[in-house]
TORLUMZA-441985 format. One line per 5 residues: for each residue x, y, z of C-alpha. Coordinates in pm, whole numbers. Example, Ala and Ser with C-alpha at 12.3 -4.5 7.8 and 13.67 -1.06 7.14 Angstrom:
% residues 2
1230/-450/780  1367/-106/714 $
END
This chain:
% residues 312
-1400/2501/399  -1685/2662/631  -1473/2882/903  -1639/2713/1214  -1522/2669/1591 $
-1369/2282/1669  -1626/2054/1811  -1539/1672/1874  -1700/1427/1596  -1823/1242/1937 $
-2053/1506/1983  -2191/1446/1602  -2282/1085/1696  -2434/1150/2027  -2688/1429/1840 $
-2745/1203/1545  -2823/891/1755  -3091/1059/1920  -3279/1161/1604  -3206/785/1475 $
-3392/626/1806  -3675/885/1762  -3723/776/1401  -3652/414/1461  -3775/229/1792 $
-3594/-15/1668  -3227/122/1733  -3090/82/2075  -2742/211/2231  -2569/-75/2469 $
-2369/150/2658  -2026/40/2795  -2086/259/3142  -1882/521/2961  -2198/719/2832 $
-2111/1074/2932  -1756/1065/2743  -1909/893/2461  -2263/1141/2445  -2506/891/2502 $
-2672/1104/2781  -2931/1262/2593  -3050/908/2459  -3020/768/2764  -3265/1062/2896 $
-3496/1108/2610  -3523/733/2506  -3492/500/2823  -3672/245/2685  -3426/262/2447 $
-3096/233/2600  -2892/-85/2805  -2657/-27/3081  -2426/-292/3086  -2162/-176/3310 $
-1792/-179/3232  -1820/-532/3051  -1707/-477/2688  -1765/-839/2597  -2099/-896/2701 $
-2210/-601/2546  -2125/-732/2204  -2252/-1082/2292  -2588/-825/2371  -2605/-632/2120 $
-2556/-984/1865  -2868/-1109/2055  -3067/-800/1977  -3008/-819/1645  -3104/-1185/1541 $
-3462/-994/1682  -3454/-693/1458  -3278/-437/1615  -3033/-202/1513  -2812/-200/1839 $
-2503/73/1858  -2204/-41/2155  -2092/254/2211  -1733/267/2459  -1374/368/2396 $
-1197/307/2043  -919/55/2231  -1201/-95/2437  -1450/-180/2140  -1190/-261/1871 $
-941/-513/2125  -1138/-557/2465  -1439/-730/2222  -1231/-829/1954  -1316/-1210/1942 $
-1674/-1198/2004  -1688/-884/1741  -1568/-1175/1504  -1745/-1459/1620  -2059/-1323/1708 $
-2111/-1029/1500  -1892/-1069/1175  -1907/-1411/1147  -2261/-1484/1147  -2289/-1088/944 $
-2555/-918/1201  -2639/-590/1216  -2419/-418/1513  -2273/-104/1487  -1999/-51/1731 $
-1948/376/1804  -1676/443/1955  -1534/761/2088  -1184/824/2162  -992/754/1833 $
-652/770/1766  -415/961/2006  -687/1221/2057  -760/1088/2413  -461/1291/2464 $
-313/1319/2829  -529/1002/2904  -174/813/2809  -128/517/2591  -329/277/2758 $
-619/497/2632  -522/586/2286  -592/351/1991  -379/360/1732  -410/14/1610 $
-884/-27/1601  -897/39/1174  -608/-174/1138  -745/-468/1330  -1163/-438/1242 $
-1032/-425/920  -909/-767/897  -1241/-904/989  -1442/-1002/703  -1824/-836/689 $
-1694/-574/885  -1722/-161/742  -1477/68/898  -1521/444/962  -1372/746/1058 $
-1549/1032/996  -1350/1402/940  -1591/1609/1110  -1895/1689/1336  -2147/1710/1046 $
-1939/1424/837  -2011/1235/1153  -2382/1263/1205  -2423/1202/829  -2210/855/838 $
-2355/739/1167  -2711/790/953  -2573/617/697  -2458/350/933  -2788/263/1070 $
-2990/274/767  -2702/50/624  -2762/-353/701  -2432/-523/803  -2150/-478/1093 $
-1958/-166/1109  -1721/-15/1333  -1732/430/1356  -1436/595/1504  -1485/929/1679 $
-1227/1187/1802  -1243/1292/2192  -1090/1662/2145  -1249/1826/1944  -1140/1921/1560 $
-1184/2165/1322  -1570/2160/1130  -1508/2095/772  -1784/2031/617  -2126/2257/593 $
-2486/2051/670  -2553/2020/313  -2281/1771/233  -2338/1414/148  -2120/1124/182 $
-2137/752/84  -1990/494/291  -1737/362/55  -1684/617/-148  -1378/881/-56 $
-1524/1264/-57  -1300/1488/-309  -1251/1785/-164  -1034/1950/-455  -844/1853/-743 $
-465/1853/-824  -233/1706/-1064  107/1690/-816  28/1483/-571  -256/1312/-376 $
-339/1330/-57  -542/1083/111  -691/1132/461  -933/1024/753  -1123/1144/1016 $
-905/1408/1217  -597/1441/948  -841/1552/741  -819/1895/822  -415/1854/806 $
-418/1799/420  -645/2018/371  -384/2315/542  -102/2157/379  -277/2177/-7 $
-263/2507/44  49/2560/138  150/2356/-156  -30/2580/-387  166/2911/-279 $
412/2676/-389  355/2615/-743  188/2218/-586  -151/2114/-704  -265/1879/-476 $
-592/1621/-491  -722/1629/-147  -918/1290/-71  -1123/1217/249  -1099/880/297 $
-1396/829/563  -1428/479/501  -1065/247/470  -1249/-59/452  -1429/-117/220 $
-1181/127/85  -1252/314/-228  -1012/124/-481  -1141/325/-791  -1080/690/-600 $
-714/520/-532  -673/356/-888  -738/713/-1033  -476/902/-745  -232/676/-878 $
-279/644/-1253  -391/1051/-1260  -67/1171/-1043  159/835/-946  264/1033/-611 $
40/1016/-271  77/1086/42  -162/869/340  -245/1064/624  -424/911/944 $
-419/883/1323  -322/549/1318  -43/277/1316  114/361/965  85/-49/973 $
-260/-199/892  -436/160/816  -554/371/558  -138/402/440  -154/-20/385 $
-482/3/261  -351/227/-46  -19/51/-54  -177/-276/-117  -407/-124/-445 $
-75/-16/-529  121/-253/-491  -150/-457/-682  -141/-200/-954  236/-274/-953 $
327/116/-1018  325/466/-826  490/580/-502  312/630/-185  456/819/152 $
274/708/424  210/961/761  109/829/1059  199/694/1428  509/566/1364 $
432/188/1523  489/355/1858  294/400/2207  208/766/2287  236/893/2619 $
46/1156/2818  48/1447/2595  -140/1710/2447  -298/1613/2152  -102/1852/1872 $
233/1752/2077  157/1362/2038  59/1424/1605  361/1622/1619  593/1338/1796 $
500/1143/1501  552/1337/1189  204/1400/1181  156/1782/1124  137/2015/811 $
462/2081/750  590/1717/763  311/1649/477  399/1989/259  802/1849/328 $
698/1500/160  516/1651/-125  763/1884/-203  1022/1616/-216  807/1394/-423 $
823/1649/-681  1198/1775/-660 $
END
């Protein structure tokens, strides 16, 4: 893991896009009126021709962008995570998913990282609800340069998707080089204990608790699960039939995430045991950030505690 200052995985998108709308004319950015918190700015500037203003109207942005793309663009609505996800819920279904057009929905503010915004501003329940939607790809990307890679991805991809971005910022990860598939989780080592299975800004958790674990005597298979839906079910399948024990980490209802996501391959499978971590089906509050993962069980040593008891 590259030693690197934090930067938000908002600022990956809001580079990335630009370099997208210089390539394609055809991508536009349907901005919620929330552009500088999201990092549409520089699009806004450098590609006016580009870029829609709708004003603070969540639903008639994605009723927009669906019109844009029965003509051929590639249109990104780009707002807050609990805006874009449950503000434009029905017409996300109806008039994106349901008719499968091309509209990517970017959407900063993820999880409880909006922090001391309070509740009302944290989403901790977007994955779980997209994800329902048929047609629909779901993202959360670990890191700056994981996040400018998948948001490429995203646009050269055809179909709906939904790309969750932190607001603080989180440790870099990954160097330039790295690839990633939507779809397919990134292995970023190997064990034989125990599994564990992250996204986007718990990423970085696992990664600090493996190794712990190995001063231990713990070998742990670290998975970054970018994409929960469509979820990798062979990277799973092998977790569970390699090791049997894994551990789900995400900032996100432990209902309806990436932990019911595995659960249900699982539980399909009809064998292995899986801890989920998470926000415990619970409101946050105004917080710092590390306080509010904390609240919840969601830190390093709560994960290196549930391995270690998975293999007492």
């Amino acid at each position: 893991m590259s030693e690197k200052k934090k930067i938000a995985t908002r600022e990956g998108f809001g580079k990335e896009i630009v370099a997208l709308g210089k390539e394609n004319p055809d991508i536009l950015v349907v901005d919620i009126d929330i552009g500088k918190s999201c990092k549409t700015g520089d699009f806004r500037k450098e590609l006016p021709q580009q870029y829609l203003n709708v004003g603070i109207a969540e639903q008639n942005g994605a009723g927009l962008a669906a019109g844009l793309a029965t003509c051929g663009k590639v249109p990104f609505v780009v707002t807050y995570a609990v805006f874009g996800s449950l503000r434009m819920c029905e017409m996300i279904r109806q008039e994106v998913c349901y008719p499968n057009l091309n509209v990517k929905i970017a959407c900063s503010h993820g999880g409880v990282t909006p922090a001391n915004d309070g509740a009302s501003h944290q989403s901790i329940e977007d994955m779980g609800v997209l994800r329902t939607i048929p047609n629909m790809t779901v993202i959360m990307p670990a890191d700056y340069n994981a996040a400018r890679k998948l948001v490429r991805q995203a646009a050269e991809t055809y179909g709906p998707m939904y790309l969750r971005f932190t607001r603080d910022a989180v440790p870099q990860i990954y160097d330039e080089d790295v690839e990633f598939t939507i779809g397919k989780a990134h292995q970023i080592q190997d064990g034989k204990d125990v599994a564990i299975i992250a996204n986007g800004d718990t990423v970085c958790l696992a990664i600090e608790a493996a190794k712990v674990l190995a001063g231990k005597g713990i070998s742990a298979r670290v998975l970054d699960m970018h994409t929960i839906k469509p979820l990798d079910v062979e990277a799973v399948t092998a977790a569970i039939n390699d090791i049997g024990k894994v551990i789900t980490v995400e900032d996100h209802n432990i209902i309806n995430g990436l932990g019911s996501a595995v659960c249900e391959v699982a539980a399909e499978m009809g064998k292995g045991l899986v801890k989920r971590v998470g926000i415990r089906d619970q409101f946050g509050q105004s917080a710092p950030y590390e306080r509010l993962l904390a609240m919840n069980g969601v830190t390093v040593e709560d994960i290196v505690a549930i391995a270690e008891s998975m293999n007492a």
